[in-house]
C-alpha positions as CSV (number, residue, x, y, z in Angstrom):
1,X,-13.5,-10.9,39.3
2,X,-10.2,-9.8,39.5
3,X,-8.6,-8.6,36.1
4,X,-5.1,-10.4,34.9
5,X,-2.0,-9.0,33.4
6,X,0.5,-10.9,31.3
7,X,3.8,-10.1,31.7
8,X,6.7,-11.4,29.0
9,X,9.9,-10.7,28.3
10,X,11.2,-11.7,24.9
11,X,14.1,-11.3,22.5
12,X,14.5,-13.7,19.0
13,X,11.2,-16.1,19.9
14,X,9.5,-16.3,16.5
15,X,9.5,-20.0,16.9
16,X,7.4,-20.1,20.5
17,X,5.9,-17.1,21.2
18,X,2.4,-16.9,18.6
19,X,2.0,-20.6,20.9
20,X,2.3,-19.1,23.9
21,X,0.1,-15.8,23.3
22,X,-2.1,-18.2,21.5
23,X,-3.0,-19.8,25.0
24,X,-3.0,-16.6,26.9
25,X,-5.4,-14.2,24.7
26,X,-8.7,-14.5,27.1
27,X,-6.7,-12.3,30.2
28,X,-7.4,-8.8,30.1
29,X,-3.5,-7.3,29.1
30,X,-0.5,-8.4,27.4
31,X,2.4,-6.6,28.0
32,X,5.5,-7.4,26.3
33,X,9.3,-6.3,27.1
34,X,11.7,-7.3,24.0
35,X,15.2,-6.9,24.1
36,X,15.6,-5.5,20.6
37,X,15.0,-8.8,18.5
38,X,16.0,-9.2,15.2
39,X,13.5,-11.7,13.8
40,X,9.5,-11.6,13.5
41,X,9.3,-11.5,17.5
42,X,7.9,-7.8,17.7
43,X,5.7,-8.5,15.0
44,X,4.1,-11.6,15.8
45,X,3.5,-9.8,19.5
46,X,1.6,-7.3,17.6
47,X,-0.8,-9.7,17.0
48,X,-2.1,-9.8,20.6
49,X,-0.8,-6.6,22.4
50,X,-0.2,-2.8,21.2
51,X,1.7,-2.8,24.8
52,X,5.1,-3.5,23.7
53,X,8.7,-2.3,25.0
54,X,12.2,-2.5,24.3
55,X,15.7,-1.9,26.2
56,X,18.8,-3.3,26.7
57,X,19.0,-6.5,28.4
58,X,20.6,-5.9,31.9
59,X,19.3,-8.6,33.9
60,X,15.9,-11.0,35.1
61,X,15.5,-9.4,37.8
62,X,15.6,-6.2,36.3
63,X,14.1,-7.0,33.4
64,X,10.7,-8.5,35.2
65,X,10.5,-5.5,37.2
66,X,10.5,-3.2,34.4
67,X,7.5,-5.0,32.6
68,X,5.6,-5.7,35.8
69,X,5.6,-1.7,36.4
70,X,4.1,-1.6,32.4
71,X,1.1,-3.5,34.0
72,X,-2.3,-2.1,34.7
73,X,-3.9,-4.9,37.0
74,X,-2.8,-6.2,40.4
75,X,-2.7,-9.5,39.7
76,X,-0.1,-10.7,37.6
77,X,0.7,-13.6,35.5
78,X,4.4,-13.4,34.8
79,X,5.6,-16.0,31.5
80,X,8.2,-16.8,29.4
81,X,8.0,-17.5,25.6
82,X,8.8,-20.7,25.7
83,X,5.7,-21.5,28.0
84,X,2.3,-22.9,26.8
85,X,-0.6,-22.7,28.9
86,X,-3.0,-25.6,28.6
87,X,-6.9,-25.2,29.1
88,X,-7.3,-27.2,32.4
89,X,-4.7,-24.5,33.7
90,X,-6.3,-21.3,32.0
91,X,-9.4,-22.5,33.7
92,X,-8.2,-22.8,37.1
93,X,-6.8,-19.8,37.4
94,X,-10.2,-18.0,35.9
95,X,-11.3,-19.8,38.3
96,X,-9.1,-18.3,41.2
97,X,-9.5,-15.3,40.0
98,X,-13.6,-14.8,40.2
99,X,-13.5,-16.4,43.6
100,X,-12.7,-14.9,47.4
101,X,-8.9,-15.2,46.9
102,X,-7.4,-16.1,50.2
103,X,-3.8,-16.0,48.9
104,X,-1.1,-13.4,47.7
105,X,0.7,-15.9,44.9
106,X,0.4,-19.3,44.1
107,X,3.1,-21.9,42.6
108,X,2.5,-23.8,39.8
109,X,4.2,-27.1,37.4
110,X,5.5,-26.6,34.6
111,X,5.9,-30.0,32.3
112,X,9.2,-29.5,30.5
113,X,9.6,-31.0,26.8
114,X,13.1,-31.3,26.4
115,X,15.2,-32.9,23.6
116,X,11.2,-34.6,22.5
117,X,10.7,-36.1,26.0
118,X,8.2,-35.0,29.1
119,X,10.4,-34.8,31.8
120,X,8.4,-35.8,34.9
121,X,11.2,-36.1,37.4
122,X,14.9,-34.6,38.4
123,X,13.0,-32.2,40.2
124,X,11.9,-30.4,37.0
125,X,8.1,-31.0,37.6
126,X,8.2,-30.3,41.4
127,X,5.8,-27.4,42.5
128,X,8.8,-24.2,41.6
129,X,6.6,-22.1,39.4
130,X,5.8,-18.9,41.3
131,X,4.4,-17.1,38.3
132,X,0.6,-16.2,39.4
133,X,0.8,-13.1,42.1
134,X,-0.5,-10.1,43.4
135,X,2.3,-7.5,42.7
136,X,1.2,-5.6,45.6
137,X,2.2,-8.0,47.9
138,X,5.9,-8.3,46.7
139,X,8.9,-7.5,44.7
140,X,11.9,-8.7,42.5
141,X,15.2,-8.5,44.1
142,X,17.3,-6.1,41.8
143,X,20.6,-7.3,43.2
144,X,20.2,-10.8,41.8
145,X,21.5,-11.3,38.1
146,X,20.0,-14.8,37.0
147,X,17.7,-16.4,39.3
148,X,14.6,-14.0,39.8
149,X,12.0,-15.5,42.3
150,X,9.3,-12.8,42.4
151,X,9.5,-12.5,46.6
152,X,6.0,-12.6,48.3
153,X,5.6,-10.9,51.5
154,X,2.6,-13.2,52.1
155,X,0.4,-16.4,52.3
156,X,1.4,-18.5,49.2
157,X,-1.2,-20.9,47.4
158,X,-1.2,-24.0,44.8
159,X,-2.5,-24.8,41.5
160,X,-3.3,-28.3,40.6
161,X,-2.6,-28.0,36.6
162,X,0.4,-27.4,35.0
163,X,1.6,-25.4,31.8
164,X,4.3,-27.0,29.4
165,X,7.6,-25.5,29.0
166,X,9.2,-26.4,25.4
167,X,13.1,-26.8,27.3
168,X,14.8,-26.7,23.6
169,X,15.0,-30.0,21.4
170,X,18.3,-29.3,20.5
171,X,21.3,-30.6,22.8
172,X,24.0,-28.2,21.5
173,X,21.1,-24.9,22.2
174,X,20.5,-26.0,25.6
175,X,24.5,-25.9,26.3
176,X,24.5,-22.8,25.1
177,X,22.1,-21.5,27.4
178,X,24.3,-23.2,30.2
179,X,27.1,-20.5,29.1
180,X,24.7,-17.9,29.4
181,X,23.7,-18.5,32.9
182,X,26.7,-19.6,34.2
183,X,27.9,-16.4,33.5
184,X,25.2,-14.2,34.9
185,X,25.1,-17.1,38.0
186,X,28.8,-16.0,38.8
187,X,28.0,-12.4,38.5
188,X,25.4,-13.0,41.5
189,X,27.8,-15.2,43.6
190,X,30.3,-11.9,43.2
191,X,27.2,-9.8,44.4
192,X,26.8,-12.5,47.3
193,X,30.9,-11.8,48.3
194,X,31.2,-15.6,47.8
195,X,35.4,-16.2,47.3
196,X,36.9,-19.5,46.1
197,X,40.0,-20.5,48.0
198,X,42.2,-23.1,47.9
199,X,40.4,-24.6,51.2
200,X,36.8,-24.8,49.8
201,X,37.5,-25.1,45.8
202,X,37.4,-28.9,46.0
203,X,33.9,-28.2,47.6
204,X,32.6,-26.3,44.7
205,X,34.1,-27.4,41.6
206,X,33.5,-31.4,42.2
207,X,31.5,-32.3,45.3
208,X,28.8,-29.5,44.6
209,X,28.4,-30.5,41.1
210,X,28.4,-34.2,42.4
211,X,26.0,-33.7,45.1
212,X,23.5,-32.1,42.3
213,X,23.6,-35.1,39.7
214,X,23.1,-37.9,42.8
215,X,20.3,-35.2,44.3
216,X,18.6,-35.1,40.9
217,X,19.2,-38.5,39.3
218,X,18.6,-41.4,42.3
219,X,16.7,-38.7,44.8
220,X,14.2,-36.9,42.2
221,X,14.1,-39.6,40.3
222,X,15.8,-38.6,37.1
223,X,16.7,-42.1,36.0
224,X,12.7,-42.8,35.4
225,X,13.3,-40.2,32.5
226,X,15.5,-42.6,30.4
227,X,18.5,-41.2,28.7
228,X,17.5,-38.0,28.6
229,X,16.6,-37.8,32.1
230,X,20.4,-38.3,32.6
231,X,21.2,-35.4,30.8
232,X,18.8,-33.3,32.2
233,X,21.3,-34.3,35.7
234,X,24.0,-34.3,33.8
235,X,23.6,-30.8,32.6
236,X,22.8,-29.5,35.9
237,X,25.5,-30.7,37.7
238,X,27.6,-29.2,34.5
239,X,26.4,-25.5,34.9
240,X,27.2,-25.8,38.5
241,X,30.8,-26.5,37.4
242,X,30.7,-24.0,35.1
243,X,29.0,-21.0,37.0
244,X,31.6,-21.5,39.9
245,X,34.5,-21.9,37.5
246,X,33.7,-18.8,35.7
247,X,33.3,-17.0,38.6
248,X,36.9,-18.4,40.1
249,X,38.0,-16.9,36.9
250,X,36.0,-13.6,37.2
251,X,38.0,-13.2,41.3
252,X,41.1,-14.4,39.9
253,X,41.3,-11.9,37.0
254,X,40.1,-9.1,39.8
């Protein structure tokens, strides 16, 4: 049976992250990277792990990387405090684990609770989870500053259960998240030598933003999620807005 590594990255998460360790105390490390919290995150962590780090928050990408180098096994489960991992899921991937494993990663669900509601559709509960990998067979890309897909140089597999993902039940926290990443989103468009000109500006301040709420809300479905379900679309077509117009703002200052 292969061994499993957890690998989280935390900073301020006293309220989730006892649940999620909780659910994750039967694999064989837990390896924490905090970002200096000020609250009872460290502490609580303590609880499951004596493998705990801190730095300076630079970026996902770089921040996975760093904790996945902490790790002592090959096979990684990477998570997020905010995650919860039922039984039927723990099991499955025991399961994958003590069998001939034919793949190098394998995506996964993740059931988001936002604002009190399972949201089952606006493409939040498609199969976009790729969390469960042999670091061997891949890497993070460095030069990315929010998005960080760990990239598999192999055969990708799927699990059939899914963990939950606690998305916030607070409106006015979730927008401020959507400043967050906005920001870091238009820092990797700059990487990408994206440009906004007068020509294609139209394109990515309305259409774009347009084109995501129509994609998410009659295509995935997002009106079967009720009112929140349309701010779940709603939202996503708002950080589009805002990650382009903050990096408009970012060129134009430059």
């Amino acid at each position: 049976m292969e061994k499993l590594s957890v690998a989280i990255i935390t900073k301020n998460e006293e309220k989730s992250i006892g649940r999620c360790l909780e659910s994750l105390k039967w694999v064989d490390e837990i390896v924490v990277l905090d970002g200096y919290s000020t609250d009872r995150t460290v502490k609580i962590c303590k609880n499951y792990t004596n493998k705990i780090y801190q730095k300076q928050f630079e970026s996902f990408p770089v921040e996975r990387d760093f904790v996945l180098k902490k790790t002592s096994h090959r096979w990684v489960l990477s998570v997020d405090a905010d995650m919860y991992f039922l039984p039927e899921i723990c099991e499955e991937i025991k399961t994958v684990l003590k069998s001939d494993i034919k793949y190098d990663a394998f995506l996964m669900r993740g059931l988001t609770v936002f604002l009190g509601k399972e949201i089952r559709h606006c493409g939040w509960f498609d199969l976009r989870y790729l969390r469960l990998f042999n670091k061997e067979k891949g890497n993070y890309d460095l030069n990315l500053k929010c998005i960080d897909p760990f990239i598999i140089k192999g055969e990708i597999g799927y699990l059939k259960n899914h963990f939950i993902h606690y998305g916030g039940d607070s409106f006015s926290e979730y927008f401020g998240k959507i400043k967050r990443y906005s920001y870091l989103t238009a820092l990797e468009y700059k990487t990408k030598g994206l440009r906004i000109q007068p020509y294609n500006c139209l394109f990515y301040l309305f259409l774009k933003p347009l084109l995501v709420f129509i994609y998410k809300y009659i295509v995935k479905r997002g009106f079967l999620d009720g009112i929140v379900g349309f701010l779940v679309c709603v939202n996503s077509a708002i950080t589009y807005f805002a990650s382009y117009s903050t990096f408009w703002d970012i060129q134009r200052k430059e």
